[in-house]
C-alpha positions as CSV (number, residue, x, y, z in Angstrom):
1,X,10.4,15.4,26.6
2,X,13.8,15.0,26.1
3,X,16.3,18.3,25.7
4,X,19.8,19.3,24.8
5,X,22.0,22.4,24.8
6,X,22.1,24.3,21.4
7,X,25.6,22.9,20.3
8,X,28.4,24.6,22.8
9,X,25.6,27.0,24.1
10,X,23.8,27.1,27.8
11,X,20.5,27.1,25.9
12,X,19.0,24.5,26.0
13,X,16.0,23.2,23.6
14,X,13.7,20.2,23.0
15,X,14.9,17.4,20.8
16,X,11.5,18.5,18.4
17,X,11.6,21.8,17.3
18,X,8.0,23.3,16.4
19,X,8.4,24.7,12.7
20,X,5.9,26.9,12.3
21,X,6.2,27.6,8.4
22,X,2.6,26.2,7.1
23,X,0.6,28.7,9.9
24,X,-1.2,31.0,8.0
25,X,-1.1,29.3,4.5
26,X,-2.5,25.5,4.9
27,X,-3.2,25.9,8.6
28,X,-5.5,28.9,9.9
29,X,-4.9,31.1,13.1
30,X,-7.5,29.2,15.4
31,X,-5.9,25.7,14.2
32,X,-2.2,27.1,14.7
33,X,-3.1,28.5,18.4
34,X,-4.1,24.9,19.2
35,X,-0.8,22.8,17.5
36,X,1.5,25.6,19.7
37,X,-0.3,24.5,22.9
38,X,0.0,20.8,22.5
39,X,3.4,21.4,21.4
40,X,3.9,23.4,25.1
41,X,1.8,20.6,27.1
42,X,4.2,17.9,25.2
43,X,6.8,20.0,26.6
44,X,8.5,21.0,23.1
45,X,10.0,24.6,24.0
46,X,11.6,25.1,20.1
47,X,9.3,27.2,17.7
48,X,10.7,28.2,14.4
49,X,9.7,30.7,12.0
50,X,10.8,33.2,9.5
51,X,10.3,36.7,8.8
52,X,9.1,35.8,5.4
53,X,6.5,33.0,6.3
54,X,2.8,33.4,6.0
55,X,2.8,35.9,3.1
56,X,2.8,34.2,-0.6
57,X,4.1,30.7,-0.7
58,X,3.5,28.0,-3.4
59,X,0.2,30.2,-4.8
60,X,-1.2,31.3,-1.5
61,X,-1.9,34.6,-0.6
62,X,-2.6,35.5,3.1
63,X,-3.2,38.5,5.2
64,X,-1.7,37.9,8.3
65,X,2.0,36.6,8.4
66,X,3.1,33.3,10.5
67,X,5.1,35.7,13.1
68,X,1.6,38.1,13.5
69,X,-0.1,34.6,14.5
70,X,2.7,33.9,16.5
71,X,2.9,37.1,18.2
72,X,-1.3,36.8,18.7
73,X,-0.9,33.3,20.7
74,X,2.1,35.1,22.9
75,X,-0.4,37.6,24.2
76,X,-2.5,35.0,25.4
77,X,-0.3,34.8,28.0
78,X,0.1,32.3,30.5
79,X,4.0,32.3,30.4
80,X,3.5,31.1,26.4
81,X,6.2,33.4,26.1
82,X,8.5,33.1,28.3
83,X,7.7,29.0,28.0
84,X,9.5,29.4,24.4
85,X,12.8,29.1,22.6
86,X,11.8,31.4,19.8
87,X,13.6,31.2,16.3
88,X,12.9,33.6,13.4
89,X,15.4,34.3,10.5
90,X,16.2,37.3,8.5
91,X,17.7,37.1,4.3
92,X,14.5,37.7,2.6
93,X,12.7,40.8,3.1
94,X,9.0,41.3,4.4
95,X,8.6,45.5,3.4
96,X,7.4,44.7,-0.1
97,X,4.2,42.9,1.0
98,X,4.1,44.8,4.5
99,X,4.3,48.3,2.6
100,X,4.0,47.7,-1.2
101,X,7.1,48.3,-1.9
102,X,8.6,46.7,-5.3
103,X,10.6,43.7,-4.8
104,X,13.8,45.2,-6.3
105,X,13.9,48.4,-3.7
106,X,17.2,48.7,-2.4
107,X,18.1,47.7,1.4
108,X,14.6,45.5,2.1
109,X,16.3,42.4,1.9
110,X,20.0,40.2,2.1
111,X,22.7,41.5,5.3
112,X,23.2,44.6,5.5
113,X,23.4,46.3,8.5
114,X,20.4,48.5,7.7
115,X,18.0,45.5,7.1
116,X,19.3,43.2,10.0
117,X,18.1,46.3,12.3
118,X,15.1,47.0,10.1
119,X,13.8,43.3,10.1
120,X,14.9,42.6,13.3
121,X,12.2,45.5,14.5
122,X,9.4,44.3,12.3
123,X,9.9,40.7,13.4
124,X,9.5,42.1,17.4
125,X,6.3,44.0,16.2
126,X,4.9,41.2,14.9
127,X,5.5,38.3,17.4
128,X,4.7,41.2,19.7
129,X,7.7,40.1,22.0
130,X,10.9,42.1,23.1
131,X,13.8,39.6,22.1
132,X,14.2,36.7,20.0
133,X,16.3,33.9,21.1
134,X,17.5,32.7,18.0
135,X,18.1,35.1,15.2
136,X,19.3,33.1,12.1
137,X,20.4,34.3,9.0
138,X,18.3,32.5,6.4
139,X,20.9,32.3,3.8
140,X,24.9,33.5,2.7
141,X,24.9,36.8,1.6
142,X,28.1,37.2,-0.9
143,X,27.7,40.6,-0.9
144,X,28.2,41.9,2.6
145,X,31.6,42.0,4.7
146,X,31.2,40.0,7.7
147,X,32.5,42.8,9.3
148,X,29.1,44.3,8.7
149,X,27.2,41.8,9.9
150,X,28.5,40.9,12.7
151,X,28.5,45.0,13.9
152,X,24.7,44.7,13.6
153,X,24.3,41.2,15.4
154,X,26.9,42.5,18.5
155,X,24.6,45.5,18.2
156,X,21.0,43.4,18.7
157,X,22.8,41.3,21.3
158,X,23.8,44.4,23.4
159,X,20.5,46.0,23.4
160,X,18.6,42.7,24.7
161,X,16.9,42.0,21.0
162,X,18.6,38.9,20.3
163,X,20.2,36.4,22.2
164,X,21.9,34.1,20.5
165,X,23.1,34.1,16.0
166,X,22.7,31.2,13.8
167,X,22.6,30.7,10.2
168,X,20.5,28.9,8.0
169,X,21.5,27.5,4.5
170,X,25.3,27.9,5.4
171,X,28.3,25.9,3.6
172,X,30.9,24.5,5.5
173,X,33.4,26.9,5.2
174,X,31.2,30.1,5.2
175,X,30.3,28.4,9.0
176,X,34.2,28.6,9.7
177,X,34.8,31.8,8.0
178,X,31.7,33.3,10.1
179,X,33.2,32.3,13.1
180,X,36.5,33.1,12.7
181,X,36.2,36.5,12.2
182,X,33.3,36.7,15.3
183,X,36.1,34.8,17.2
184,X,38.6,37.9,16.9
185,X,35.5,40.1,17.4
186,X,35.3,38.6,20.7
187,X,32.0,37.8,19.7
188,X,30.2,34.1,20.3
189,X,29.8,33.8,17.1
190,X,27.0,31.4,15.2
191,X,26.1,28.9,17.7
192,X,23.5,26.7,15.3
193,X,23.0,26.1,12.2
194,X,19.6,25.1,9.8
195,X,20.0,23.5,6.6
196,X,18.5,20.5,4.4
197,X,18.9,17.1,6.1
198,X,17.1,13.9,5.6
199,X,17.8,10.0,4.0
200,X,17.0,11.2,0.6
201,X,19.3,14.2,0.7
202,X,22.4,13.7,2.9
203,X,24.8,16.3,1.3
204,X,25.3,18.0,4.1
205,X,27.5,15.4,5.6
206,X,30.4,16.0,3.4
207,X,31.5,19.4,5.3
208,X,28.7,21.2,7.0
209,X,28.2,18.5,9.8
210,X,31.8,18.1,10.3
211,X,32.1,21.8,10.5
212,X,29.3,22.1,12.9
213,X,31.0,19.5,15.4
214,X,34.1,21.7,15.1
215,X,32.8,24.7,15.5
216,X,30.2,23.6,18.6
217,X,27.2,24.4,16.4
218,X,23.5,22.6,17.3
219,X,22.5,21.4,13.9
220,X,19.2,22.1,12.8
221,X,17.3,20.0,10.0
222,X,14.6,21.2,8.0
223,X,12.1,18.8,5.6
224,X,13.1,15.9,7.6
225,X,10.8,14.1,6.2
226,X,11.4,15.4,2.4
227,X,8.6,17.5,1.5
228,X,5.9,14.6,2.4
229,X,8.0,11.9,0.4
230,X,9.4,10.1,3.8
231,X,5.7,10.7,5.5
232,X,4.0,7.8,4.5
233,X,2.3,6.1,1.5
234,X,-0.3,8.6,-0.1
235,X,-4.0,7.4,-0.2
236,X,-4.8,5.8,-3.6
237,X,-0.8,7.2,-4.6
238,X,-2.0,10.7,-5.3
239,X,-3.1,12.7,-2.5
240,X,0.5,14.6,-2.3
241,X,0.7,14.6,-6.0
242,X,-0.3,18.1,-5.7
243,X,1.9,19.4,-8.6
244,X,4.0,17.8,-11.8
245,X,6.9,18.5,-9.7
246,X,5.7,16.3,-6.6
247,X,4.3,13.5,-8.8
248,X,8.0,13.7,-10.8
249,X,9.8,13.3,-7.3
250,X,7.4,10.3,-6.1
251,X,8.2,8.5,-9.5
252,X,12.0,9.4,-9.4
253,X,12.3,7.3,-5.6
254,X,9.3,5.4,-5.9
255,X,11.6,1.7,-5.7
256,X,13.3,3.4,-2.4
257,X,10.4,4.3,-0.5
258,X,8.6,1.5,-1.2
259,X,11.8,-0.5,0.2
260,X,11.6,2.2,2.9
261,X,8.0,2.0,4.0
262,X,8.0,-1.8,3.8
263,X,11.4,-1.5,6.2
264,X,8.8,0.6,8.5
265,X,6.0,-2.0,8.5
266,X,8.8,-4.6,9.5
267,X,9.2,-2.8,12.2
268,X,5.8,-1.6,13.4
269,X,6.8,2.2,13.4
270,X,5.7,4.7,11.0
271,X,7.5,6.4,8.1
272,X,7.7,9.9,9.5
273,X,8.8,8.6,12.8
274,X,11.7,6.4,11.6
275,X,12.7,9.3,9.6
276,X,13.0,11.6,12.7
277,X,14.5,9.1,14.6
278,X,17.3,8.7,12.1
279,X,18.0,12.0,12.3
280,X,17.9,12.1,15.9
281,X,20.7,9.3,16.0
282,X,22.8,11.6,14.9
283,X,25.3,13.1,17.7
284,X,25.3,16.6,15.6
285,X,21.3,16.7,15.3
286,X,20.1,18.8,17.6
287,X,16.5,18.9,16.8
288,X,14.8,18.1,13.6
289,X,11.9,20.5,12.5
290,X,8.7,19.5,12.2
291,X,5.6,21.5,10.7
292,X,2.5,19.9,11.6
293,X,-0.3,20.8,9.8
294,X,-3.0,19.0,12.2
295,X,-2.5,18.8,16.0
296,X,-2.3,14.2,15.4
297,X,0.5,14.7,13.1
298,X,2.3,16.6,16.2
299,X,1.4,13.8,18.8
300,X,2.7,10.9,16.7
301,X,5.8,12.6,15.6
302,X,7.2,12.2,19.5
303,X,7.9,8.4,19.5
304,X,11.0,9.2,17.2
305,X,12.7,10.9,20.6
306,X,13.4,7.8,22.3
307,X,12.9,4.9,19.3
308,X,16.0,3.0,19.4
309,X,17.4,2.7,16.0
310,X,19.2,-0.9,16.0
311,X,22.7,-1.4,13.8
312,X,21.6,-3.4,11.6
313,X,18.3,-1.2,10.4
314,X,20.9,1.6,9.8
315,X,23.2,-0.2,7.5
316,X,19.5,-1.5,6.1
317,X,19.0,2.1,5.6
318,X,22.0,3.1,4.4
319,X,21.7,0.7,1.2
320,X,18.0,2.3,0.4
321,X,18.9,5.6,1.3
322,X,23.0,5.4,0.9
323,X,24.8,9.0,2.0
324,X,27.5,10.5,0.1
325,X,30.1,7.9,2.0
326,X,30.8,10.0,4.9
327,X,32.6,13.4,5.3
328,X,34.7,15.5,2.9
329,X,37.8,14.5,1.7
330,X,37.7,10.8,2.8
331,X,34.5,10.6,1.1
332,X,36.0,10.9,-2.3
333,X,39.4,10.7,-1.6
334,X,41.8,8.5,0.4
């Protein structure tokens, strides 16, 4: 396994990070314990989850949320614990489904002090741990001063809860405007950052990438491989046709991924990994999520770490998969 510091951080983090978003919804507990071992014995150290995963998602109801299952495989023991780079978020609020509270109470979800320190404690409790080393705010919240929310982050970080800040789903210039004021704070600040990355949606090269490289941020992708679409060919074309919406976005780039996954044949490697590897190629990436629903998809995903991407199959990708023509203002501009 290959590793690298979480952008101007000491930490440092496989080139993989384990996303742990389907446990408890398409993948059960006993299933989940055995993907976060492999991904241990393979020597990926970067789990990902969310305070809000393993409750209702896409029609699925569960009783045990994916930090519980989390939390259940820690106290197995064997160093799983200390073994991890853990990653859990906070935006969305867990209460109503925890307590059966209504969705619209006040202060169970969004920045504010009071629900960073309340989530913070429910996420502990449930991944039955004493710190989280990554503690990323899932989205912007327009609402609250950063003022506020860095008081409650400086106030996590001095009691040992959380190690390091990130953000998830940031803009460019809420990444600079975060760290700006933490700077004057003397406060580290956001040191990664998690948002929407892959060939079919390269937006966030316009201004969050740059920013993150200004900044020192590790850059986080999530659906690397597009909800499924970069994954392969479905069996028989339906398989992942789950919904109108899936068939819809099949239809919509069904001339580029069949340019794509013929590219992948031409080059003996499969869809997913070329995907990863892309990303990966990337000085800014610092690990691309994965979420493995079967231990095989976890084992083949690990030949995109060291797959050598060659010039001219990036300007081959490029024309299928062309990005927004670089970052903000040359992109559009001169």
């Amino acid at each position: 396994m290959l590793y690298s510091h979480l952008g101007r951080a000491g930490l440092r983090v496989s080139r993989l990070c384990l996303g742990t978003m389907n446990f408890g919804t398409y993948t059960d507990k006993e299933t989940s314990f055995k993907i976060m071992d492999r991904a241990i014995d393979h020597g990926i150290n970067f789990f990902d989850t969310a305070n809000v995963y393993g409750y209702v998602w896409k029609g699925h109801k569960v009783t045990i949320p994916t930090e519980a299952i989390i939390g259940e495989w820690f106290n197995k023991g064997n160093g799983r614990r200390e073994k991890v780079v853990l990653a859990t978020k906070v935006y969305g609020g867990s209460a109503e489904w925890m307590y059966g509270w209504p969705k619209d109470w006040p202060n169970t979800s969004k920045l504010s002090a009071k629900h960073i320190i309340t989530a913070c404690n429910e996420s502990l409790r449930r991944l039955k741990t004493d710190y989280i080393d990554l503690y990323q705010m899932h989205h912007i919240d327009r609402d609250t001063p950063w003022e506020e929310i860095w008081q409650a982050m400086e106030l996590l970080v001095a009691q040992g809860k959380v190690l390091y800040v990130g953000s998830s789903n940031f803009a460019g210039w809420h990444i600079a405007q975060a760290n700006e004021i933490a700077k004057k704070r003397n406060f580290m600040g956001l040191v990664s950052e998690q948002s929407l990355y892959n060939l079919t949606q390269r937006s966030v090269e316009l201004e969050v990438l740059p920013a993150c490289k200004e900044y020192g941020l590790g850059f986080i992708p999530w659906s690397p491989l597009a909800g499924g679409l970069l994954g392969g060919r479905p069996p028989n074309n339906i398989s992942r046709r789950k919904t109108a919406a899936d068939a819809e976005r099949y239809t919509k780039f069904n001339d580029q991924l069949e340019q794509y996954y013929s590219i992948c044949e031409e080059y003996s490697i499969k869809p997913a990994q070329l995907s990863l590897s892309w990303l990966l190629h990337n000085s800014v990436v610092t690990a691309p999520i994965i979420g493995p629903r079967i231990i095989s998809q976890l084992d083949e995903s690990l030949i995109s770490i060291e797959y050598t991407i060659e010039k001219d199959l990036l300007n081959r990708l490029d024309k299928i998969w062309p990005g927004p023509g670089g970052a903000a203002p040359e992109a559009y501009a001169w």
